[in-house]
FIPA-653558 format. One record per residue (C-alpha): residue number from 1; residue in three letters; x, y, z. Coordinates in Angstrom, 1 decimal, padded with zeros to 4 digits. Each point is the difference from the previous one (the first is absolute). Layout:
! FIPA-653558
<site><nuza>NUM</nuza><keti>Ala</keti><x>X</x><y>Y</y><z>Z</z></site>
...
***
This chain:
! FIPA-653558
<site><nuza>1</nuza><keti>Unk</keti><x>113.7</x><y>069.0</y><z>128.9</z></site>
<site><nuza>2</nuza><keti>Unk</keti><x>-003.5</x><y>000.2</y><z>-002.0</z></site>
<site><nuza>3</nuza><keti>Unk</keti><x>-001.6</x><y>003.6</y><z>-000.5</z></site>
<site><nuza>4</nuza><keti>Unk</keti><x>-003.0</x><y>000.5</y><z>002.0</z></site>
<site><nuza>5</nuza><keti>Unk</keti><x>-003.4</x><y>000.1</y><z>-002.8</z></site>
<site><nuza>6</nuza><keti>Unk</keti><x>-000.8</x><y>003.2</y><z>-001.0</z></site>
<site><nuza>7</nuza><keti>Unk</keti><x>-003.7</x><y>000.9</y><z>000.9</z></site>
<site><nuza>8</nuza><keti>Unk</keti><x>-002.7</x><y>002.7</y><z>-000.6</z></site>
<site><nuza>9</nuza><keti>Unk</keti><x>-001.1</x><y>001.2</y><z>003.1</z></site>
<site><nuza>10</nuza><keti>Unk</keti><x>-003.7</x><y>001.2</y><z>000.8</z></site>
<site><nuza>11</nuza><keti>Unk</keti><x>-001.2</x><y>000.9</y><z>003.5</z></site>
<site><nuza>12</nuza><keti>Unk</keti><x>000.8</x><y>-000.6</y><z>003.4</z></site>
<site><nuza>13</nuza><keti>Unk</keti><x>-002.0</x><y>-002.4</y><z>001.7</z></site>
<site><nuza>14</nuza><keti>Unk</keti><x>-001.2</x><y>-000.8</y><z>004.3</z></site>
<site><nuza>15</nuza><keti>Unk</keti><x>-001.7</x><y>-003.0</y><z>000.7</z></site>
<site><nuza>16</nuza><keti>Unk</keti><x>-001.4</x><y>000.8</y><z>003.5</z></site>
<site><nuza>17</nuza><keti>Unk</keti><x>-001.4</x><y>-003.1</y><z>001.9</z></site>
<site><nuza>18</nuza><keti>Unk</keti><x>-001.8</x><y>000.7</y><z>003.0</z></site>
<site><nuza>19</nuza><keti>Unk</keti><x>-001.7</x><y>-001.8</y><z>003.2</z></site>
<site><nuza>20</nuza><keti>Unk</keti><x>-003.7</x><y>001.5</y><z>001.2</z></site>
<site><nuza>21</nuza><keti>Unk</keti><x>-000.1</x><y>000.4</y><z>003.5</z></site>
<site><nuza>22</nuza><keti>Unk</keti><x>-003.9</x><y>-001.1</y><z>000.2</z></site>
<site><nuza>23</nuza><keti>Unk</keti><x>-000.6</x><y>000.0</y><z>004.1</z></site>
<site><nuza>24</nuza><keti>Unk</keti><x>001.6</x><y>003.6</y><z>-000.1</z></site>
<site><nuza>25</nuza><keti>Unk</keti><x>-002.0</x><y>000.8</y><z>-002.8</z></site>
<site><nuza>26</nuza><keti>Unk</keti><x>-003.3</x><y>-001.3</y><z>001.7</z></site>
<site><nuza>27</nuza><keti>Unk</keti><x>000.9</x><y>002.1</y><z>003.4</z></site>
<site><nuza>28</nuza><keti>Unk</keti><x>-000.6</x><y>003.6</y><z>-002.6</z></site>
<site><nuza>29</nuza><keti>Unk</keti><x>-004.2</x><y>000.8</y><z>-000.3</z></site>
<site><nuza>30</nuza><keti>Unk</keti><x>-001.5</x><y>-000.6</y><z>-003.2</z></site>
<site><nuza>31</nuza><keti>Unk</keti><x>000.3</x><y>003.9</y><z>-000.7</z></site>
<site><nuza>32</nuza><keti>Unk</keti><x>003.6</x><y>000.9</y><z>000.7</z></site>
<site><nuza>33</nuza><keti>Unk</keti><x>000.4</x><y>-003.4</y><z>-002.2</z></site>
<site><nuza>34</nuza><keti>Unk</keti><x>-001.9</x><y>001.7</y><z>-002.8</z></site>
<site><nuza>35</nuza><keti>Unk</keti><x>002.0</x><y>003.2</y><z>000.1</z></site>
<site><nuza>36</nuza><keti>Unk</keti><x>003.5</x><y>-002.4</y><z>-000.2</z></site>
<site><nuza>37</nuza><keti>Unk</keti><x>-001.6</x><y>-001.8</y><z>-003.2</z></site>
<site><nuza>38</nuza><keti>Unk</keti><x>-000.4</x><y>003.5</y><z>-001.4</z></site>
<site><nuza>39</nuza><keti>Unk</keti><x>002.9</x><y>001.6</y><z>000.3</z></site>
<site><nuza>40</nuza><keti>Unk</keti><x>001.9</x><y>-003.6</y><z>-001.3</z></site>
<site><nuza>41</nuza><keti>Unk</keti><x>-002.3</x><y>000.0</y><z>-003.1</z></site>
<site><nuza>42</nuza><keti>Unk</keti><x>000.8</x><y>003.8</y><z>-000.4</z></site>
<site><nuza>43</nuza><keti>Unk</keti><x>003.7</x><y>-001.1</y><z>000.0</z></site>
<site><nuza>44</nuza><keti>Unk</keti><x>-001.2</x><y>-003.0</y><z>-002.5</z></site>
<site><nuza>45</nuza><keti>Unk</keti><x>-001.4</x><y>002.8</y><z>-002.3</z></site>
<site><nuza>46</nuza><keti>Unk</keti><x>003.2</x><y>002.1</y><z>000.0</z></site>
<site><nuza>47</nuza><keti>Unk</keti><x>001.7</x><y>-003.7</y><z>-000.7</z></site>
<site><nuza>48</nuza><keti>Unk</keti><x>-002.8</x><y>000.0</y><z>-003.1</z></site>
<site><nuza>49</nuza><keti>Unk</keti><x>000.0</x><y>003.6</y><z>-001.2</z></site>
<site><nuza>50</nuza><keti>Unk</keti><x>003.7</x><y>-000.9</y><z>-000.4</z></site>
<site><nuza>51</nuza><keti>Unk</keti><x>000.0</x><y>-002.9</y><z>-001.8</z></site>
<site><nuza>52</nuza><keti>Unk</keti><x>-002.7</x><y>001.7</y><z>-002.7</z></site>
<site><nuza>53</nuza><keti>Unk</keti><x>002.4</x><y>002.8</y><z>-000.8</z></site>
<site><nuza>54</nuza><keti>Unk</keti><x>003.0</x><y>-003.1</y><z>-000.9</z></site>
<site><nuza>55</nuza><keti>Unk</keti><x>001.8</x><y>001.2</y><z>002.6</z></site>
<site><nuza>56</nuza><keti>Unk</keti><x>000.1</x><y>-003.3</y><z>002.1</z></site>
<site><nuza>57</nuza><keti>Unk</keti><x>-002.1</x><y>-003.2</y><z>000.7</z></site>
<site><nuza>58</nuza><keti>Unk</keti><x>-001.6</x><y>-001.2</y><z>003.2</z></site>
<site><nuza>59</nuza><keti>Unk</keti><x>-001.7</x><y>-003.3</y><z>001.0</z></site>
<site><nuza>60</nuza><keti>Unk</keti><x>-001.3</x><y>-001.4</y><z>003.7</z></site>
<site><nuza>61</nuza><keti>Unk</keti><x>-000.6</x><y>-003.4</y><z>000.1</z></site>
<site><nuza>62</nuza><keti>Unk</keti><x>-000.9</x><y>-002.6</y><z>002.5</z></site>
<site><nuza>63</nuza><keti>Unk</keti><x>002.6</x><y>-002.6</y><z>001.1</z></site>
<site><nuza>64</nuza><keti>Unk</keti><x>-001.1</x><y>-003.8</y><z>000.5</z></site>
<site><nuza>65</nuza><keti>Unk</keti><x>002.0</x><y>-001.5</y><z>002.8</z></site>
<site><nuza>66</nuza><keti>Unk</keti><x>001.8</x><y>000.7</y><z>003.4</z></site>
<site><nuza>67</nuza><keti>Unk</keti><x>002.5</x><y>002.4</y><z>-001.0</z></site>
<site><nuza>68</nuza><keti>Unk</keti><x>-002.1</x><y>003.2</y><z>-000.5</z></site>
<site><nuza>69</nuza><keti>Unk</keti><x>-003.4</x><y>001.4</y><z>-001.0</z></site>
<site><nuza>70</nuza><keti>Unk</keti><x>000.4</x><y>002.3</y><z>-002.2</z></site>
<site><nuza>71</nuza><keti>Unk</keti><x>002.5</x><y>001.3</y><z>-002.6</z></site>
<site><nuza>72</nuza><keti>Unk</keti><x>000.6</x><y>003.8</y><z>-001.2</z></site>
<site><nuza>73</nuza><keti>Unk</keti><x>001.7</x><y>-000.7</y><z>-003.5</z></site>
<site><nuza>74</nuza><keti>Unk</keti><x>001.2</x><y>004.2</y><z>-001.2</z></site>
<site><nuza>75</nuza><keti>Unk</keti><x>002.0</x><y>001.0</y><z>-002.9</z></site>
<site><nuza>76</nuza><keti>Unk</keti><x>001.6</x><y>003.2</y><z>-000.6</z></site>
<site><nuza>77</nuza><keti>Unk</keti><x>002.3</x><y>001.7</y><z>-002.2</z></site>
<site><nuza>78</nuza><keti>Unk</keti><x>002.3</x><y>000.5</y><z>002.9</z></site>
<site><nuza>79</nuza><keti>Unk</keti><x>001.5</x><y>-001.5</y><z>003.3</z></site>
<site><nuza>80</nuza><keti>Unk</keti><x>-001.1</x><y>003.1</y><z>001.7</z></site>
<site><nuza>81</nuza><keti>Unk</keti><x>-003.6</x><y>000.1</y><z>-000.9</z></site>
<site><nuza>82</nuza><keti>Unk</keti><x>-000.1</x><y>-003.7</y><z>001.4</z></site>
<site><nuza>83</nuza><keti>Unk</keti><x>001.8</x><y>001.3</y><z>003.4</z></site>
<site><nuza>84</nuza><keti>Unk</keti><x>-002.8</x><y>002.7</y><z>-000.1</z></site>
<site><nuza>85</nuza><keti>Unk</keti><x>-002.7</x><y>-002.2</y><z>-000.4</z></site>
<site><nuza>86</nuza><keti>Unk</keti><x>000.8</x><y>-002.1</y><z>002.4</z></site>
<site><nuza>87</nuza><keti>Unk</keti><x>000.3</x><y>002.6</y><z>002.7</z></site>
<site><nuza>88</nuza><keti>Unk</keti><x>-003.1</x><y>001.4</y><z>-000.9</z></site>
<site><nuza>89</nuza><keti>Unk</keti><x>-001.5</x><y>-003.6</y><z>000.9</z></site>
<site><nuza>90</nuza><keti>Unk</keti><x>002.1</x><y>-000.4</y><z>003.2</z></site>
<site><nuza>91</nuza><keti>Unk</keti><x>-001.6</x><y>003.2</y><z>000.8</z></site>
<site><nuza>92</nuza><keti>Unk</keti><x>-003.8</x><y>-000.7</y><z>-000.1</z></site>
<site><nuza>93</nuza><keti>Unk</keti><x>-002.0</x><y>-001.5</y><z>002.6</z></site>
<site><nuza>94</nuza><keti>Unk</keti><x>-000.5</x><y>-003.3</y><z>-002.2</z></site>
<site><nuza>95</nuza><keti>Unk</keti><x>003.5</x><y>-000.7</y><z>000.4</z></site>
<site><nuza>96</nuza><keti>Unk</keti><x>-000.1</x><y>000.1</y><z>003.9</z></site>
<site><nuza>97</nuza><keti>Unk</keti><x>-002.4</x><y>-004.0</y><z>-000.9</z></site>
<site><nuza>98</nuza><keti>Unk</keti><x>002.3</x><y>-001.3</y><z>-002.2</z></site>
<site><nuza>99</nuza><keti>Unk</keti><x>003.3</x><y>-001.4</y><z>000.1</z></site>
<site><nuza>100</nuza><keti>Unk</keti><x>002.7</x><y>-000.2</y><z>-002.4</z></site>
<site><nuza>101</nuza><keti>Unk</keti><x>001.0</x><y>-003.8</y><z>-000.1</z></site>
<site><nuza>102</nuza><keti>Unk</keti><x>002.1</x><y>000.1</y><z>-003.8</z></site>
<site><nuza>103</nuza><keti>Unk</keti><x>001.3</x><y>003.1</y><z>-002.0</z></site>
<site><nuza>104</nuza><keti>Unk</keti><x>002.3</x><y>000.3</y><z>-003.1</z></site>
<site><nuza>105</nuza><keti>Unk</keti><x>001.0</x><y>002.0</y><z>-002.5</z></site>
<site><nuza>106</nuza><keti>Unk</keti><x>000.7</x><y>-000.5</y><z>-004.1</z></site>
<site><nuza>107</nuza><keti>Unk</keti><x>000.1</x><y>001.3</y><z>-002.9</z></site>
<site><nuza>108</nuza><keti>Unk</keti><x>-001.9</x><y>-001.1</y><z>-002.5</z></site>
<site><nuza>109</nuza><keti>Unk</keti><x>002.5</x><y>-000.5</y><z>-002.8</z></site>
<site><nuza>110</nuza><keti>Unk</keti><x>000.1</x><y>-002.0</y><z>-003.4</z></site>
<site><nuza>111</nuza><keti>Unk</keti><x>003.5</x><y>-001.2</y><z>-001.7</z></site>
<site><nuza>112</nuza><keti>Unk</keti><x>000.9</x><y>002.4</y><z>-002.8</z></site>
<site><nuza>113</nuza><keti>Unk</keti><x>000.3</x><y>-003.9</y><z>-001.9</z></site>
<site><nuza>114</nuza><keti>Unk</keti><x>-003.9</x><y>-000.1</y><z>-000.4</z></site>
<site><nuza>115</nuza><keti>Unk</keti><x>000.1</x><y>002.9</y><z>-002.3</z></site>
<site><nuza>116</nuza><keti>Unk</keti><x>000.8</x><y>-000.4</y><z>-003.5</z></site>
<site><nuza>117</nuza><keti>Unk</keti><x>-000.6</x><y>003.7</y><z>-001.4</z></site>
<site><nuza>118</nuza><keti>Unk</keti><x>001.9</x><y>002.9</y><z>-000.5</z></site>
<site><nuza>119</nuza><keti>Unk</keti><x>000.2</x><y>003.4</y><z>001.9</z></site>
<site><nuza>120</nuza><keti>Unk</keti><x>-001.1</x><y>000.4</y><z>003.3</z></site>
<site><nuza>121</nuza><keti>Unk</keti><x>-002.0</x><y>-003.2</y><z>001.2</z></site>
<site><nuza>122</nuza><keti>Unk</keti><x>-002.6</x><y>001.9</y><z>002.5</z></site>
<site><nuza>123</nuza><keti>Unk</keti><x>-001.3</x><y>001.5</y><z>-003.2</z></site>
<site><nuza>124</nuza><keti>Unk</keti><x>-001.5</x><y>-003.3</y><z>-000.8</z></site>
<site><nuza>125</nuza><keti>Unk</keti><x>-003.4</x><y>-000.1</y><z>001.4</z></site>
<site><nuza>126</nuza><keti>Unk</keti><x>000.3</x><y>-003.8</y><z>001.1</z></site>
<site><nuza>127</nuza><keti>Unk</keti><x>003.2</x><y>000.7</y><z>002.1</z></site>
<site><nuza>128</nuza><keti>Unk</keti><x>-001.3</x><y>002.8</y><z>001.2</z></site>
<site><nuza>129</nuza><keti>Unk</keti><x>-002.9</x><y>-002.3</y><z>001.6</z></site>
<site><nuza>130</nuza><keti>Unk</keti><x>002.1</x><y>-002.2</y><z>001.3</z></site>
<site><nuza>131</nuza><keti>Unk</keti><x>002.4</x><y>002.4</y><z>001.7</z></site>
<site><nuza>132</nuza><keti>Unk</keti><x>-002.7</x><y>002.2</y><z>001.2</z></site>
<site><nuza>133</nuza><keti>Unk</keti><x>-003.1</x><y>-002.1</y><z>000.8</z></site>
<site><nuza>134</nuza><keti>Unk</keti><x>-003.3</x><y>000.2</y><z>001.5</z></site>
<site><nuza>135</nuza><keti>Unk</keti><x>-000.3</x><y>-002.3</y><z>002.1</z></site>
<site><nuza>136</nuza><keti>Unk</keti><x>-003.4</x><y>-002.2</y><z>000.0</z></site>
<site><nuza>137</nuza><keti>Unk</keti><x>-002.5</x><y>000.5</y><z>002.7</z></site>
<site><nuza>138</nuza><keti>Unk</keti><x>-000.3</x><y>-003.7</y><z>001.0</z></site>
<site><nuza>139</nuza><keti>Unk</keti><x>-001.8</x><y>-000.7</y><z>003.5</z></site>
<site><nuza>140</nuza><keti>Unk</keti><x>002.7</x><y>-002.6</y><z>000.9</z></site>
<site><nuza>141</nuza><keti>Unk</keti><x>003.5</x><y>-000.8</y><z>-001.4</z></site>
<site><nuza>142</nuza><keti>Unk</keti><x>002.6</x><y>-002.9</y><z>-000.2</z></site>
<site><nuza>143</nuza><keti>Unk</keti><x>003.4</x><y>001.5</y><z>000.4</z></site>
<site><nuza>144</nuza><keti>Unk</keti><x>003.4</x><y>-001.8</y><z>-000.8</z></site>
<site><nuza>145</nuza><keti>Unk</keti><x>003.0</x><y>001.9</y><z>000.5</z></site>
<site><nuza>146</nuza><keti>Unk</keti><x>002.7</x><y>000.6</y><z>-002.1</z></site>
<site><nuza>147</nuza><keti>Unk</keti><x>003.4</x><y>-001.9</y><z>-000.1</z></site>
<site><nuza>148</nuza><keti>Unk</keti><x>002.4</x><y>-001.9</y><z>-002.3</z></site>
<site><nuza>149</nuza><keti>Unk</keti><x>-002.1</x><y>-003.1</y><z>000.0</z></site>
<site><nuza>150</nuza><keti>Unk</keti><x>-003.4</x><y>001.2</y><z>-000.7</z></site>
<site><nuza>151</nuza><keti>Unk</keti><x>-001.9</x><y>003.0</y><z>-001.6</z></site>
<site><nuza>152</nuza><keti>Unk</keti><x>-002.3</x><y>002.3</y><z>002.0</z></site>
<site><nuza>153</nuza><keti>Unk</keti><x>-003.6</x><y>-001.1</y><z>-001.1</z></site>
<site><nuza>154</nuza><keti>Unk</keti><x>-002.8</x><y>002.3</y><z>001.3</z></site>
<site><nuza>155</nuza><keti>Unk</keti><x>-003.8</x><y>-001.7</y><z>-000.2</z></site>
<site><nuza>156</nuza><keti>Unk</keti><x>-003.5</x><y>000.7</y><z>001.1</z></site>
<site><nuza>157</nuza><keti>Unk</keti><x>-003.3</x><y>000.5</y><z>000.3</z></site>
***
């Protein structure tokens, strides 16, 4: 039986895709909306303040297509801090309008193969950002998922 590749792990990673509910949405007055957009963005900022000390990356993107609206993309040094995250979200008023259609969880990894050095191969600054990326604040993405028979490929604009 083969041994399973070796690999260099990096962060944890949640790909949240969610629905809008827009009637529900257009039933709340303009200036409750306005306080629900703040505290979200304040959440946002948290996300941002994060991602500027290394200590994570964050993304929100718009989703092309009947299967969601928008995507949450968060990665953390932990599975906990991801669990946390998202029950922060579930817990603000902008989550009672959307609707989670698609969630995983990964890690994002790289096979131990695709470094050639010596010593410990997160001391190598281009392993490092691949293992622990910031991820690109693109308005819209492309998304294939990972199997046997084809790579992950992330695009946008």
């Amino acid at each position: 039986m083969a041994e399973p590749a070796e690999t260099i792990d990096g962060w944890y990673s949640l790909h949240d895709f969610r629905t809008f509910d827009w009637a529900a949405w257009k039933r709340v007055p303009a200036e409750e909306r306005g306080q629900i957009v703040a505290e979200f963005k304040e959440m946002i900022e948290d996300w941002m303040h994060n991602e500027e000390r290394g200590e994570g990356s964050y993304a929100l993107y718009s989703i092309v297509g009947q299967k969601a609206d928008i995507m949450f993309m968060l990665l953390r040094p932990t599975m906990q801090e991801l669990n946390e995250i998202e029950n922060a979200f579930n817990q603000t008023r902008f989550a009672e309008f959307t609707i989670p259609s698609y969630s995983y969880v990964s890690v994002v990894e790289l096979g131990k193969y695709m470094y050639r050095g010596d010593g410990d191969p997160l001391d190598d600054p281009g392993i490092r950002e691949r293992v622990f990326p910031v991820l690109p604040k693109w308005e819209h993405i492309c998304f294939y998922p990972m199997d046997k028979s084809a790579k992950a490929t992330i695009t946008g604009t």
